[in-house]
C-alpha positions in Angstrom: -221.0 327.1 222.3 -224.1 327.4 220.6 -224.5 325.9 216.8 -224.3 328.8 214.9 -221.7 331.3 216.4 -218.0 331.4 216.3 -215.8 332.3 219.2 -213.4 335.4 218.8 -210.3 332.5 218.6 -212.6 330.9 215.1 -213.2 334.8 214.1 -209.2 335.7 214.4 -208.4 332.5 212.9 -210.5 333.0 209.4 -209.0 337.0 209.6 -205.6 335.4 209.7 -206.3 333.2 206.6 -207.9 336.2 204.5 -205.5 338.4 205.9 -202.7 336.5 204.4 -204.7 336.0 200.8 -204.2 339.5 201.0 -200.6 340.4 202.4 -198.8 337.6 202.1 -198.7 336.9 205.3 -199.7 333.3 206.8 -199.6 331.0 209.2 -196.6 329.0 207.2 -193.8 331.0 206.0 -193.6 331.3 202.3 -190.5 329.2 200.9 -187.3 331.7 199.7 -187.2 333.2 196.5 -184.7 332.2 193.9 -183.5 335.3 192.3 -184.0 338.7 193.4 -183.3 342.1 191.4 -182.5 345.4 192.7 -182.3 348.8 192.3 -183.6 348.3 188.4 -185.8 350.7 186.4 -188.2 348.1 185.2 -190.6 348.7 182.5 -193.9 346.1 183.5 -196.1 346.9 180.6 -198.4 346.4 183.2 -201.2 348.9 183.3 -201.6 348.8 186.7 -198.1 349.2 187.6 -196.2 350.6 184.8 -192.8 351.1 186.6 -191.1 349.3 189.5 -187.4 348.9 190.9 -187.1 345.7 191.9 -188.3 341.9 191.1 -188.8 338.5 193.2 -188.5 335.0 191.4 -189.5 331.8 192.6 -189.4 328.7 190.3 -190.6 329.4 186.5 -192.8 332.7 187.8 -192.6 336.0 189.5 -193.3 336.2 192.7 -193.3 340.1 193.5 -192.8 343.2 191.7 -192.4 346.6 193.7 -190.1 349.2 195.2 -187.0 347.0 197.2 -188.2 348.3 200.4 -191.6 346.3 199.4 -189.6 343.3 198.2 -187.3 343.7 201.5 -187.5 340.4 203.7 -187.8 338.7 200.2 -184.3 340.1 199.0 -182.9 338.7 202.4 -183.8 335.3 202.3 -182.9 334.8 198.2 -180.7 332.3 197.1 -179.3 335.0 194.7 -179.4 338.6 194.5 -178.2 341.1 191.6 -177.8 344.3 192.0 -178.6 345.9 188.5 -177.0 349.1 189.0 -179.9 351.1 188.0 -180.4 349.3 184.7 -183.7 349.1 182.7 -185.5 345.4 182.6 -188.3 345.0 180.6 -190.6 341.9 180.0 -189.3 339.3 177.9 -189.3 340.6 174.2 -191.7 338.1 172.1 -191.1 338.3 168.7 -194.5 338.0 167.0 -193.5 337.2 163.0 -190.6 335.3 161.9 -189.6 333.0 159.7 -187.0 330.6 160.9 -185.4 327.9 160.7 -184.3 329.7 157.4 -183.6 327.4 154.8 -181.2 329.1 152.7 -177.6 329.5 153.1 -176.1 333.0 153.4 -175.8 335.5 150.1 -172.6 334.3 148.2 -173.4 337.1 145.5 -173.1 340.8 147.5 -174.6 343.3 145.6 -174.9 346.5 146.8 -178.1 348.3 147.3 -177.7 350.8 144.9 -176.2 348.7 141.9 -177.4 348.3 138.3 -178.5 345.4 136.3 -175.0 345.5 134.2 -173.2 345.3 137.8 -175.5 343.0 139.2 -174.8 340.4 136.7 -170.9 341.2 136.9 -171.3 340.4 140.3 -173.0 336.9 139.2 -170.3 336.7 136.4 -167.5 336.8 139.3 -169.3 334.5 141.5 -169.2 332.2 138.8 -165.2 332.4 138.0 -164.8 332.0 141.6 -166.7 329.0 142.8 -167.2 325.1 141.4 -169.5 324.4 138.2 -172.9 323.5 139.9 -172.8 326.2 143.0 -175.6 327.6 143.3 -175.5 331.3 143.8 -177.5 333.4 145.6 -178.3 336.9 146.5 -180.9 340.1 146.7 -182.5 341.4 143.6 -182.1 345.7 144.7 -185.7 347.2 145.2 -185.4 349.5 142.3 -184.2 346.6 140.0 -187.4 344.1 140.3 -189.3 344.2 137.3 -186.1 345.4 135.1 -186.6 343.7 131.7 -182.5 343.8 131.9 -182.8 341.0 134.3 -184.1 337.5 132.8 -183.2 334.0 132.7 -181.5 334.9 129.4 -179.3 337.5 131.0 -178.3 335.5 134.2 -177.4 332.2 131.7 -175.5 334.7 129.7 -172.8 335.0 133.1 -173.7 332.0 135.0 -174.6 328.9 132.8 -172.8 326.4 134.4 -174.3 327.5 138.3 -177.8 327.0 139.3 -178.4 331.1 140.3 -181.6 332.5 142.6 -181.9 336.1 143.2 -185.1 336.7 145.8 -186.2 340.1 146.6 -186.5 341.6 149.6 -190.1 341.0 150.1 -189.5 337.4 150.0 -192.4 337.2 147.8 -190.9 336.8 144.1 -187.2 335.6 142.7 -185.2 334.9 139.5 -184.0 331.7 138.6 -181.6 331.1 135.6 -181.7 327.6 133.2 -179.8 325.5 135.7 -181.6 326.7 138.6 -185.4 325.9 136.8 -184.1 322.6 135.6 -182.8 321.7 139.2 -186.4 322.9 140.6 -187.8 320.6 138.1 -189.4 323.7 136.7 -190.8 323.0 133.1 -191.8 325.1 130.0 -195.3 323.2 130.1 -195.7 323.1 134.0 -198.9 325.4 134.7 -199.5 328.0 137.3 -199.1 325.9 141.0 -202.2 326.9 143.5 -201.5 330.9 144.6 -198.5 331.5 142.8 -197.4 331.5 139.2 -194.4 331.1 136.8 -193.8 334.6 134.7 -193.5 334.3 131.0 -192.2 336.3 128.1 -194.2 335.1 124.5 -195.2 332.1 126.3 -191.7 331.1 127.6 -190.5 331.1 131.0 -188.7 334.5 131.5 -186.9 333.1 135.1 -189.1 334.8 137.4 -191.4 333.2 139.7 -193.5 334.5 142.1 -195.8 333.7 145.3 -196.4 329.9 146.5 -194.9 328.7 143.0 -191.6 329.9 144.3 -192.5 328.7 148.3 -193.3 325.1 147.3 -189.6 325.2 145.7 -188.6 326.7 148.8 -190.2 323.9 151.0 -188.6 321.1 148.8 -185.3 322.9 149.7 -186.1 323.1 153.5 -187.4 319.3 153.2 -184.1 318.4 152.4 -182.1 319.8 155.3 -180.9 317.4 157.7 -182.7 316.9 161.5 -179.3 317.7 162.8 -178.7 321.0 160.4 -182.1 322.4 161.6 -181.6 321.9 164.9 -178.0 323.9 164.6 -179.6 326.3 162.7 -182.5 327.0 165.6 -179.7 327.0 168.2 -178.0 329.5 166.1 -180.7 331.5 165.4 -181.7 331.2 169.5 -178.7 332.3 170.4 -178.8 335.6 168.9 -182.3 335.7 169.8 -181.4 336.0 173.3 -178.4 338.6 173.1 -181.1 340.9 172.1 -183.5 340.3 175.2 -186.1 337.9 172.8 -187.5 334.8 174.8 -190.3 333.9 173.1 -190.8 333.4 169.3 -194.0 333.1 166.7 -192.7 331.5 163.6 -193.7 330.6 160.2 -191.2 328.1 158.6 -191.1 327.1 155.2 -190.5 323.8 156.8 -193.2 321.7 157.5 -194.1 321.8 161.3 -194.7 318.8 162.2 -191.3 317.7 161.6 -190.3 320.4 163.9 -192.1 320.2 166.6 -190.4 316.9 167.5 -187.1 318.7 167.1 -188.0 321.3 169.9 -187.0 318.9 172.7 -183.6 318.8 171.8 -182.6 322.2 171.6 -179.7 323.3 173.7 -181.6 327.1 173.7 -184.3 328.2 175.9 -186.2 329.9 173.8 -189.7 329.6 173.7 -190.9 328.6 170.3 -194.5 328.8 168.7 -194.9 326.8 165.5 -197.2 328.3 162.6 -197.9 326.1 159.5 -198.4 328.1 156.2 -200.5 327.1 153.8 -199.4 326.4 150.3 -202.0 328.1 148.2 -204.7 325.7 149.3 -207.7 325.8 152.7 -207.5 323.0 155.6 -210.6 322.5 156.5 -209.3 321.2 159.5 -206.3 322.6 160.8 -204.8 320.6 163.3 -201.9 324.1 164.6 -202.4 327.8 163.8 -202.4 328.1 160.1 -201.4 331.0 158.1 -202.6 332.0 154.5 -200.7 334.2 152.5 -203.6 336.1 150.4 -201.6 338.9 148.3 -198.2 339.6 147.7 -196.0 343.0 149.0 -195.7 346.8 147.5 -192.0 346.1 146.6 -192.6 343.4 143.6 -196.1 345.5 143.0 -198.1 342.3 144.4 -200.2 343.8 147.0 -203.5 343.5 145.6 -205.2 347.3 145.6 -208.4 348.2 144.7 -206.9 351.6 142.6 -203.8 351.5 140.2 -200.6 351.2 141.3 -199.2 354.8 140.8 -196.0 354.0 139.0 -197.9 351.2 137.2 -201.2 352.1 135.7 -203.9 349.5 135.0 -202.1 347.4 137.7 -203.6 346.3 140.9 -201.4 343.3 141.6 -203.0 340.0 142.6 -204.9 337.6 145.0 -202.9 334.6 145.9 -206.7 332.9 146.6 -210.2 332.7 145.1 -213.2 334.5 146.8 -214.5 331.1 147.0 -211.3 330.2 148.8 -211.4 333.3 151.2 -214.9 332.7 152.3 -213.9 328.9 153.0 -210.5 329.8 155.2 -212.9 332.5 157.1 -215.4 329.5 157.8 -212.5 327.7 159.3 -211.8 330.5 161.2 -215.4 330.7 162.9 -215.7 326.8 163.3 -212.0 325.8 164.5 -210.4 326.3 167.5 -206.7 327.1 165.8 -206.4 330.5 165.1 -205.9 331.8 161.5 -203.3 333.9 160.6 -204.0 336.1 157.4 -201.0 337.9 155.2 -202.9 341.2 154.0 -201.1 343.8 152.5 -203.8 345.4 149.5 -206.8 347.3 150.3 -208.7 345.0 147.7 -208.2 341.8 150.1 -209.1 343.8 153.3 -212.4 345.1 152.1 -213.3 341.3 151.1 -212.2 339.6 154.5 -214.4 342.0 156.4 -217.4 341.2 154.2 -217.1 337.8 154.6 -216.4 338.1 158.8 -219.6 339.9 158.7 -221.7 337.2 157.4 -220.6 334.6 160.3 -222.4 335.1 163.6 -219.1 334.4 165.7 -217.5 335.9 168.8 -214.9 337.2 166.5 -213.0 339.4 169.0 -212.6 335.3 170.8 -211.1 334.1 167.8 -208.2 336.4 167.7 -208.3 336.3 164.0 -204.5 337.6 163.1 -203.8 340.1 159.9 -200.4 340.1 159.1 -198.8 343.6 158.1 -202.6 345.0 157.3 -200.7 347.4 155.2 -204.3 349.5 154.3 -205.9 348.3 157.7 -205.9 352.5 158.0 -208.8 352.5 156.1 -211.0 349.9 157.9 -210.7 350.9 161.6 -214.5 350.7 162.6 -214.3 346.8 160.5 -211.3 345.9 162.3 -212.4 346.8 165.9 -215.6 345.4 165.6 -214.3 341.9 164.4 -211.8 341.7 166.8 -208.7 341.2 164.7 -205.1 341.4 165.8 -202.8 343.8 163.8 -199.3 342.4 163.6 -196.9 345.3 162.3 -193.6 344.8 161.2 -191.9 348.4 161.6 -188.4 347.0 159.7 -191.4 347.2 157.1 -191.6 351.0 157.6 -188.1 351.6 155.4 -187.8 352.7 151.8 -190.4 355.3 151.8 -189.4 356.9 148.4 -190.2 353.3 146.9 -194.0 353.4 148.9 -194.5 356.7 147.6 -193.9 355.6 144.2 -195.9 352.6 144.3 -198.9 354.6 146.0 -198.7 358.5 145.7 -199.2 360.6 148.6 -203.1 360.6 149.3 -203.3 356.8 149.2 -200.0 356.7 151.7 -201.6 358.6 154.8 -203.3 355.6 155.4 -200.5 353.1 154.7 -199.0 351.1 157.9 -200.4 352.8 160.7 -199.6 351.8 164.4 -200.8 354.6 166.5 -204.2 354.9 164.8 -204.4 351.1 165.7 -203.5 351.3 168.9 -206.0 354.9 169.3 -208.8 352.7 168.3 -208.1 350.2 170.6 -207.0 347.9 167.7 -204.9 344.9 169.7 -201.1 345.7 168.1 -198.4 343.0 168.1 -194.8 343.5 166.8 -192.8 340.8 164.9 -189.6 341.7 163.1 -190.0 340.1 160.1 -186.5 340.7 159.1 -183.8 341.7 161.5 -184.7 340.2 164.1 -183.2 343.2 166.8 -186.4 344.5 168.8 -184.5 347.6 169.3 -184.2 348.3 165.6 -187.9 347.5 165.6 -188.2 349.8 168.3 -186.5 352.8 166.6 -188.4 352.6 163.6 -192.0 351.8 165.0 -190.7 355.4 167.2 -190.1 357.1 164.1 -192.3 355.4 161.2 -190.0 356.9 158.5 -192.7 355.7 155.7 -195.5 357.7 157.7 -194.4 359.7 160.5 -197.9 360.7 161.9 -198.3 357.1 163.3 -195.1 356.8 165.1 -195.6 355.6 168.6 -193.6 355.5 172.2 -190.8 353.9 172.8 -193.0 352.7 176.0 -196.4 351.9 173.9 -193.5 349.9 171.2 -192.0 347.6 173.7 -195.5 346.9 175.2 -196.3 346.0 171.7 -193.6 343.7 171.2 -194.5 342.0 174.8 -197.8 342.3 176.5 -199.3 342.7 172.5 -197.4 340.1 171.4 -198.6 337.6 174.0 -202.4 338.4 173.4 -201.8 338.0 169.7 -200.5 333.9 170.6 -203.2 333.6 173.8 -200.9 333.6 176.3 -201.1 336.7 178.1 -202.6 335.1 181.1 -198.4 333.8 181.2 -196.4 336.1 180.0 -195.8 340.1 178.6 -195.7 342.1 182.0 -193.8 341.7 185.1 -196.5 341.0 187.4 -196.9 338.7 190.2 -197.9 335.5 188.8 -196.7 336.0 185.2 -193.8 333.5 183.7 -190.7 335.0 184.7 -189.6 336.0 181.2 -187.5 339.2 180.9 -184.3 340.8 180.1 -181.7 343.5 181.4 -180.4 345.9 179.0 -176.9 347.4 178.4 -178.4 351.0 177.8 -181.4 352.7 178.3 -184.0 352.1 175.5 -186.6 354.9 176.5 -184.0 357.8 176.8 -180.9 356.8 174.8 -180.2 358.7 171.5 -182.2 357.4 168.5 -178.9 356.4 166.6 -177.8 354.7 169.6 -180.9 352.7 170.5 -180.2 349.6 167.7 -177.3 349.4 169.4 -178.8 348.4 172.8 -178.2 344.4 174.0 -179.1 342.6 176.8 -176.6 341.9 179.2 -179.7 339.6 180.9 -182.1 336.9 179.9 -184.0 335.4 181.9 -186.6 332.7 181.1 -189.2 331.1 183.2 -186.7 331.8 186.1 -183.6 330.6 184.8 -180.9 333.0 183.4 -180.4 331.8 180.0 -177.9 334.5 178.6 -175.9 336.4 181.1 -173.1 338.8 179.6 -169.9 337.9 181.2 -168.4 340.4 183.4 
């Protein structure tokens, strides 16, 4: 043979190889899958392939994903086979904003949404009668009761002297403390304002309220205290749940400090997968050393978000920045510079309309950077500023509740604007959904589907759980690995008891998975 040219055998040979890049097919038979499933309706949130019937697993990843005459010959060789009956799997649900380990115990004070100052504090008074001198008693401050000058340190001591008492509100963002409960935070009449948070006072004495990272670094004292063992119980727990609901991957922000978790990861009897944020306490890391997040206002409900008008039920009131400008332009040059990504808690206009000022003035690939807002309550307004720098939107639709308190707060004009999805996801705006409260998807699901604050930017129920899973995976880098069922990918996903993209809106909270599956091993199966 002259150099140079093949024979037809070389020629058929080299078809062969590319042939089986192609088909599958090569010269070696591929080894048997592990799990097979059948006769699904599975939701990818693939583009390419939206819908399929029937997926292969080998190891960690998926192997195929098509009709289950295409996935045939691999159904007969698998170790195991389930037949789903015709039930919807969708890709792993990743749960882009939480906040555990918690580090509080339960409510021991139940008051009811709707209750009064007077009853509120009969409810502390009972709480009081009923459990030990030095209990400390906590519970949920009703949305229509922050601010009430009925409610005080004064007024709590009044029922509860001998019990250290903390009422938080909903947001999270503010809480009352009584005597005992100051003293026992080593909260002082003289202590000034910590970094991004402050202590309320009444004719220069502490009224009990505290708000912002002056009520967090408490917070982190408390977590600081719990036991390796007690937060590793309290992750299983928390995992557990996680995976009833079809979750199998996590993006947390802890009160506790990470690096004392992230050693405690290893010995979790829970699959889940876990991503570890560090918040910042009211100060910049120059050099963060994980993802960092930076609370820089506080939430609507407390009237904290800062906003560049009035409040509407609080006129010459605009809230308040948790940091300097000084301090915003330094944690947007350690976005530009670092490789960690930053995470930014934005709910006001006012703090929106500064962080794209100061992204503008950096010559970064910003879109690269994957610069997170958190919530980006006004984010409505800035849609050509928040495409162009690349930013990820993370909504939180059990956010989307209480609308007669949003249009108090805001008025109708300055509402159209307020916590849109499907604008975002029109402009081409990268949308992740985190629960940031209850952590059922489904709920998540029914209210990002129905946006009861602002119904105009209600989404699918398909572009919603492609949200909470191929979005959520871009929004942590990682959707090389994981959101779609696609060859490849991490086999992450679960099997549902109902139908999520037809059953009734009542009913669709209600939906669990009777399936988890993470990186090919069935983590929660419902017994049948």
């Amino acid at each position: 043979m002259q150099r140079g040219r093949l024979s037809l055998r070389a020629v058929f040979a080299a078809l062969a190889v590319v042939c089986g890049q192609f088909t599958g097919y090569a010269a070696e038979p591929a080894p048997p899958v592990d799990l097979v499933i059948i006769n699904a309706r599975i939701f990818t949130a693939d583009p390419a392939r939206p819908w399929a019937e029937s997926v292969a697993i080998r190891g960690t990843r998926i192997a195929a994903v098509g009709s289950r005459a295409e996935l045939g010959l691999l159904e007969s060789t698998a170790k195991r086979v389930i037949d789903a009956g015709g039930r919807v799997v969708v890709p792993g649900i990743n749960d882009a904003h939480v906040h555990e380990p918690s580090w509080t115990e339960p409510d021991n004070v139940a008051v009811p949404a709707d209750a009064s100052a007077e009853e509120l504090l009969a409810e502390v008074r009972a709480a009081a009668e009923r459990l030990a001198a030095g209990t400390w008693l906590q519970g949920t401050v009703p949305v229509a009761l922050v601010g009430s000058p009925k409610l005080t340190r004064d007024t709590v001591d009044a029922v509860a002297s001998r019990h250290p008492v903390c009422f938080q509100i909903g947001s999270g963002h503010a809480a009352l403390l009584n005597t005992a409960a100051l003293r026992a935070w080593q909260i002082a009449e003289g202590d000034p304002n910590p970094a991004g948070g402050w202590y309320a006072r009444t004719a220069g004495r502490l009224n009990g309220w505290i708000y912002e990272h002056a009520y967090w670094r408490k917070a982190r004292d408390e977590a600081g205290r719990l036991s390796d063992e007690r937060l590793v119980a309290r992750m299983d727990e928390f995992a557990a749940r996680a995976l009833r609901h079809g979750i199998t991957s996590v993006q947390t922000m802890p009160m506790v400090d990470v690096a004392r978790l992230e050693p405690l990861l290893a010995r979790l009897q829970m699959p889940l997968r876990w991503r570890l944020m560090q918040i910042q306490m009211g100060t910049v890391e120059p050099t963060p050393r994980r993802p960092a997040k930076y609370i820089l206002d506080g939430a609507p409900m407390e009237r904290g978000a800062a906003v560049r008008s009035d409040y509407s039920d609080m006129p010459g009131h605009r809230g308040r920045e948790n940091y300097s400008d000084a301090q915003l332009a330094a944690i947007v040059a350690t976005a530009a510079r670092s490789e960690q990504q930053v995470l930014l808690h934005i709910i006001g206009d006012r703090v929106l309309e500064k962080l794209f000022e100061v992204m503008a003035h950096h010559r970064v690939d910003w879109p690269a950077k994957r610069l997170r807002v958190e919530h980006g309550s006004f984010i409505g307004e800035f849609v050509p500023q928040a495409k162009r720098a690349g930013v990820i939107l993370v909504q939180n639709p059990t956010h989307f509740g209480n609308p007669a308190v949003m249009l108090a707060r805001f008025g109708a004009k300055r509402s159209e604007h307020f916590d849109v999805l499907r604008t975002a996801l029109e402009a081409g705006i990268p949308v992740a959904l985190g629960s940031d409260g209850p952590i059922n998807p489904w709920l998540n699901v029914a209210l990002a589907t129905t946006h009861p604050r602002n119904p105009r930017e209600a989404v699918t129920r398909e572009q919603a759980v492609a949200a909470y899973t191929r979005g959520s995976a871009r929004a942590e880098f990682t959707e090389r690995d994981k959101g779609t069922i696609a060859p490849g990918m991490l086999a992450d996903l679960a099997m549902l008891s109902q139908d999520p993209f037809t059953v009734s809106l009542d009913d669709l909270p209600n939906t669990e998975a009777v399936l988890t599956v993470i990186g090919g091993t069935i983590a929660y199966e419902l017994p049948r």
